[in-house]
Residue frames as qw, qx, qy, qz and C-alpha x, y, z in Angstrom:
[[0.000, 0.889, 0.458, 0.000, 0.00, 0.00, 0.00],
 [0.426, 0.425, -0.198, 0.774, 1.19, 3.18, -0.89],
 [0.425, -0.522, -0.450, 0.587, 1.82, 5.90, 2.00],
 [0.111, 0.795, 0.206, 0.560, 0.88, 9.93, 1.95],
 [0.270, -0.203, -0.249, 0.908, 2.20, 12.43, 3.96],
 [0.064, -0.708, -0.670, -0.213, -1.59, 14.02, 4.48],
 [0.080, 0.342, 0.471, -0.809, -3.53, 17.03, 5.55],
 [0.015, -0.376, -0.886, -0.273, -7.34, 16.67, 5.26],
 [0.212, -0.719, -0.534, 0.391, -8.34, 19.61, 6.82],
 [0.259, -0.314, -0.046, 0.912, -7.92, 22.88, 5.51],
 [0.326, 0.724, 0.488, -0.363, -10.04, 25.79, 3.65],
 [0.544, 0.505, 0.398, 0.540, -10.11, 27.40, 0.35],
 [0.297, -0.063, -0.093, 0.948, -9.87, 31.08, -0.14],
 [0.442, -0.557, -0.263, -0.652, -13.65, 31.81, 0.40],
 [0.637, -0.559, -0.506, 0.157, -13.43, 31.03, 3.70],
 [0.127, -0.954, 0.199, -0.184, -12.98, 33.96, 6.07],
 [0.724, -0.597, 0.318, 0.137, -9.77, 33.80, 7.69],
 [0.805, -0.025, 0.437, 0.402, -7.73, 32.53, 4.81],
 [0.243, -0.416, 0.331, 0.811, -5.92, 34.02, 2.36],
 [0.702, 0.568, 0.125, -0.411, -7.17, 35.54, -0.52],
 [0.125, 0.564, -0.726, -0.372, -3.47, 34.36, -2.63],
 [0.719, 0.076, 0.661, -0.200, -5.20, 30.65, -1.71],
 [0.799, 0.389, -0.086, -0.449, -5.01, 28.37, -4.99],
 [0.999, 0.026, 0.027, 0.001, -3.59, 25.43, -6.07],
 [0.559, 0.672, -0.189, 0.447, -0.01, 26.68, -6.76],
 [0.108, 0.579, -0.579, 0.564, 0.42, 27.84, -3.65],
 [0.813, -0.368, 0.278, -0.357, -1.22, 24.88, -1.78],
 [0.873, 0.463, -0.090, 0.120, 1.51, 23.23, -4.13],
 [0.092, 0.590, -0.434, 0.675, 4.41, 25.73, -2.76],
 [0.388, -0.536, 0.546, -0.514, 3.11, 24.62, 0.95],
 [0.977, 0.010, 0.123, -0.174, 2.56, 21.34, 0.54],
 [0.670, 0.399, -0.341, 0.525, 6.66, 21.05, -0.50],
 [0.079, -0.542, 0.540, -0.639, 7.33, 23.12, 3.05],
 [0.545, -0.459, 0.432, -0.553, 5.59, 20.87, 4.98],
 [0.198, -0.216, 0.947, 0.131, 6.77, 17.53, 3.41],
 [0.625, 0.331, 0.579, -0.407, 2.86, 16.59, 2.47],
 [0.161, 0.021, 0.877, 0.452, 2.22, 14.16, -0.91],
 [0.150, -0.474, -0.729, -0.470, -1.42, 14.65, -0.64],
 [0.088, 0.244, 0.372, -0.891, -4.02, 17.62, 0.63],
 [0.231, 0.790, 0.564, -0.068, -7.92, 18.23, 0.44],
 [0.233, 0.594, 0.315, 0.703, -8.93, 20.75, -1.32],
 [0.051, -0.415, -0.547, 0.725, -11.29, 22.36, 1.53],
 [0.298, 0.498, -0.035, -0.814, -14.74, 24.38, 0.55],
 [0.147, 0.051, 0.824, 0.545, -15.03, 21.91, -2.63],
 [0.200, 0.671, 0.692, -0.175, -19.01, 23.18, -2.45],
 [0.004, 0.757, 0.073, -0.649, -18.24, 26.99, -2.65],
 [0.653, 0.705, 0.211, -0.180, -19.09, 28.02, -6.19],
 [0.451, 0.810, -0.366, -0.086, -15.80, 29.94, -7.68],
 [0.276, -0.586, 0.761, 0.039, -13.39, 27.74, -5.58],
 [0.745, 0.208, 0.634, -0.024, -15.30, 24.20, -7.36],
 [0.539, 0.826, 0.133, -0.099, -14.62, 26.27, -10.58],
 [0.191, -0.861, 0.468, -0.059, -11.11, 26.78, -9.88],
 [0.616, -0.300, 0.712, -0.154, -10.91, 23.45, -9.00],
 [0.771, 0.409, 0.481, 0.086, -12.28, 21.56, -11.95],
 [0.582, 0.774, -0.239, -0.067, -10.47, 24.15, -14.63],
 [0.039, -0.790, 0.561, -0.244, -6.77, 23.21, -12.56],
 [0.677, -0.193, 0.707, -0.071, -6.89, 19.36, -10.81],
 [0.352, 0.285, -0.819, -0.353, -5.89, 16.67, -13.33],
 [0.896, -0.243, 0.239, -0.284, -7.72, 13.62, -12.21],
 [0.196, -0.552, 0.800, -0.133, -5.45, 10.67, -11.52],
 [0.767, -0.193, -0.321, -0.520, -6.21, 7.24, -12.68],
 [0.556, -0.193, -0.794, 0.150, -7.26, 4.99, -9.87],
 [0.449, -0.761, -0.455, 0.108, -8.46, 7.90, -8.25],
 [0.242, -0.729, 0.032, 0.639, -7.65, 11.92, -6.75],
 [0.459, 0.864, 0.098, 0.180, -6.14, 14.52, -8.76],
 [0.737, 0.110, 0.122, 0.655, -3.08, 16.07, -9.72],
 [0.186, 0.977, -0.100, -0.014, -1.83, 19.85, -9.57],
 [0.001, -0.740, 0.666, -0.090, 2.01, 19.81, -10.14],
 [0.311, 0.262, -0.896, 0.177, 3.80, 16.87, -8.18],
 [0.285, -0.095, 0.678, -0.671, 1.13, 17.05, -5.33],
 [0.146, -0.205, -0.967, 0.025, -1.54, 14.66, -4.92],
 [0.076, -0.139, 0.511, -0.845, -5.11, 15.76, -4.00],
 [0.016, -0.598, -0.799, 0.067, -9.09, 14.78, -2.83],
 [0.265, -0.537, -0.348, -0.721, -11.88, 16.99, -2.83],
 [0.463, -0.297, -0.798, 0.247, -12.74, 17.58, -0.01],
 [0.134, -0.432, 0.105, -0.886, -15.28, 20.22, 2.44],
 [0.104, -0.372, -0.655, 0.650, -16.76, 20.71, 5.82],
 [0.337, -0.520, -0.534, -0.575, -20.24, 20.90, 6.72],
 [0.110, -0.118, 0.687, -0.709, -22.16, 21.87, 10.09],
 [0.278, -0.473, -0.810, -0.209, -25.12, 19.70, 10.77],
 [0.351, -0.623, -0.322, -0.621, -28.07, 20.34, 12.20],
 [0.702, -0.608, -0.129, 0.348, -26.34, 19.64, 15.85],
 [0.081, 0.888, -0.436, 0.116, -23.42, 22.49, 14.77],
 [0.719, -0.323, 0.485, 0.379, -21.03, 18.94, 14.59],
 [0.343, 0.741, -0.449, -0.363, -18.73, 20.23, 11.72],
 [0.883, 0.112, 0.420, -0.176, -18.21, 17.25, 9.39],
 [0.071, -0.572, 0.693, 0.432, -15.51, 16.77, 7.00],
 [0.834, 0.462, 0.196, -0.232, -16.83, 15.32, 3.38],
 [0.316, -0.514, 0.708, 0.368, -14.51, 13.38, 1.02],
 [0.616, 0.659, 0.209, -0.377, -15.19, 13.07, -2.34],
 [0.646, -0.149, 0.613, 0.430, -13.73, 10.95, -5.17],
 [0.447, 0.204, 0.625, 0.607, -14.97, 12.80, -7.71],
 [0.068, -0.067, -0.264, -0.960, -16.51, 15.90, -9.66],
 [0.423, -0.187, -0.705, -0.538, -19.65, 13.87, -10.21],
 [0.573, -0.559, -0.569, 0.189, -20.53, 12.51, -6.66],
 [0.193, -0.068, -0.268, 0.941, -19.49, 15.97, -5.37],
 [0.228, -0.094, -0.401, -0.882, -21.97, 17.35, -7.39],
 [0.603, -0.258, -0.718, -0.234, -24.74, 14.58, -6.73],
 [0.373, -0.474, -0.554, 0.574, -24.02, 15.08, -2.81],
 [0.140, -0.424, -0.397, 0.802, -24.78, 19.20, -2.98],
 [0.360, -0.318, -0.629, -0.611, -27.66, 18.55, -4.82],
 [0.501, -0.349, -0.774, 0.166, -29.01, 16.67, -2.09],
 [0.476, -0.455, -0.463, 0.593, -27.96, 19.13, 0.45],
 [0.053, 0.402, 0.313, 0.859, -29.15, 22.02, -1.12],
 [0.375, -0.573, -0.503, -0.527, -32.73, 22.17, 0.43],
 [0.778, -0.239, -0.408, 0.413, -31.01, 21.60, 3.44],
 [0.489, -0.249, -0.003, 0.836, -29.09, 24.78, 3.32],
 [0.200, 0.978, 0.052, -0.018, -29.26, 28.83, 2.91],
 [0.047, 0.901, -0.365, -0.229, -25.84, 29.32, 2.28],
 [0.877, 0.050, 0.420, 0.228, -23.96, 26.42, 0.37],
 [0.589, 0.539, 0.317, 0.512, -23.61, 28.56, -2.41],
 [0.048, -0.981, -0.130, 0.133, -22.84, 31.48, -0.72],
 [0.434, 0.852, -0.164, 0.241, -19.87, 33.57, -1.59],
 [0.055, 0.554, -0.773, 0.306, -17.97, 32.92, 1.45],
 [0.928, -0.129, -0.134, -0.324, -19.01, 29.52, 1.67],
 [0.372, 0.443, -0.802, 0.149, -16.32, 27.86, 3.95],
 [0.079, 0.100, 0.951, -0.283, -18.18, 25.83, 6.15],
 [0.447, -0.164, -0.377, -0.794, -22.18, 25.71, 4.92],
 [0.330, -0.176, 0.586, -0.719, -24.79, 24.86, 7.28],
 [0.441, -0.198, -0.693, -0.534, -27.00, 21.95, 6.52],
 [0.607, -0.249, 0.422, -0.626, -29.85, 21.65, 8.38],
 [0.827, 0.168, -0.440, -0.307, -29.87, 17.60, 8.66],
 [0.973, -0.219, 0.020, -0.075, -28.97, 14.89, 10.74],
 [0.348, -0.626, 0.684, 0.138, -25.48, 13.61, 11.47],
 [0.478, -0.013, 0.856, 0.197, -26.29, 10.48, 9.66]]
């Protein structure tokens, strides 16, 4: 099995707090300072960053994507309808898509502009 040097956790550059320079290049540039083979994306819901995302990731076959040398998943945080923040992982464009469908009706602000953590109103499970 291969091994990654990971971080699943981080946010895109609609999320308050984060830079605006955020994009793949330089999550490419830190992802060589901190030794790491593979990183989420973070935010994969939020409209321009999922745009961003699909013009720039290569897809990989057997799975993930490619920017440069780095490795990466899709991947975004949700708050349920208990405010437990939920980390979502996501093998593809397609089942991204297919999941925040779903969770649309769910939500007032998926699609919002600073959309780094979107509220669904739903169930843990």
């Amino acid at each position: 099995m291969q091994e990654f040097n990971s971080d699943f956790h981080i946010h895109g550059p609609r999320s308050i707090g984060v830079s605006k320079n955020m994009d793949l290049p330089h999550m490419v540039h830190g992802a060589h300072q901190k030794g790491l083979q593979l990183v989420a994306t973070g935010d994969c819901f939020q409209p321009d960053w999922l745009k961003h995302l699909k013009e720039n990731l290569v897809p990989v076959k057997g799975g993930g994507f490619m920017h440069g040398d780095v490795h990466f998943i899709l991947q975004t945080e949700v708050e349920d309808e208990e405010s437990v923040h939920e980390i979502l992982l996501f093998p593809g464009f397609d089942v991204l898509e297919a999941i925040k469908k779903r969770f649309k009706p769910a939500s007032t602000n998926i699609d919002h502009e600073w959309g780094g953590r979107p509220r669904v109103n739903l169930s843990p499970e």
